[in-house]
N, C-alpha and C positions, 0 to 999 in steps of 0.2 A: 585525177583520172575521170576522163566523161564518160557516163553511163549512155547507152542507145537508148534510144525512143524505146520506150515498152520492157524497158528494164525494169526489173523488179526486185527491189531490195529485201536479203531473206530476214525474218523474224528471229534476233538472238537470242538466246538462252543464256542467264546467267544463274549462278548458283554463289553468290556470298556467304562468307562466313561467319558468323557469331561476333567478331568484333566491324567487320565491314560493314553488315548488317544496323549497327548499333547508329553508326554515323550515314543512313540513308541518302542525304544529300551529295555527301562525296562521292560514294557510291556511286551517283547516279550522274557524275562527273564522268566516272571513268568510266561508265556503259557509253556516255555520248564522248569518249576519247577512242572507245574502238568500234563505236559510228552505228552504235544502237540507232541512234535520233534519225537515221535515211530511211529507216522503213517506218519509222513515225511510230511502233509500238514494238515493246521488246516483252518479254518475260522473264521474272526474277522467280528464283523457284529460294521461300525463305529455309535458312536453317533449322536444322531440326530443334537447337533450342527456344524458336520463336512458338510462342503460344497466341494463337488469334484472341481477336476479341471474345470476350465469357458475354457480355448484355447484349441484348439485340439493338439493329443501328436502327431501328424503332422510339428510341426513347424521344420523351415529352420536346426535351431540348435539341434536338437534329432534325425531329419532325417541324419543329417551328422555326426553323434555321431560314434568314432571310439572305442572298446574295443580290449583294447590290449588283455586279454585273455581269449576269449570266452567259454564258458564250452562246447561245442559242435564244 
């Protein structure tokens, strides 16, 4: 299906489960199988079992993180 000029792809919303969640990559197989990747950023809203990072992404070793090739 062809989109018009000035169409805009809407921003999806997904909500994974606790074991979908575990396996991230596939996961993020089936957001770009029901076409997350058209609007170029989606949102995952994680399970309530996920616990964020506890240390700040401060530390010694992230701050000194070298990328060999930066997209910018």
């Amino acid at each position: 299906m062809k989109r018009k000029t000035g169409d805009i792809p809407k921003i999806m919303v997904f909500r994974p489960d606790w074991s979908e969640f575990q396996n991230f990559s596939r996961y993020l197989e089936y957001m770009e199988s029901r076409g997350a990747h058209r609007a170029g950023i989606a949102k995952v809203i994680p399970p309530p079992e996920w616990i964020p990072r506890r240390k700040s992404y401060y530390e010694e070793d992230i701050m000194n993180m070298v990328i060999p090739s930066p997209i910018c």
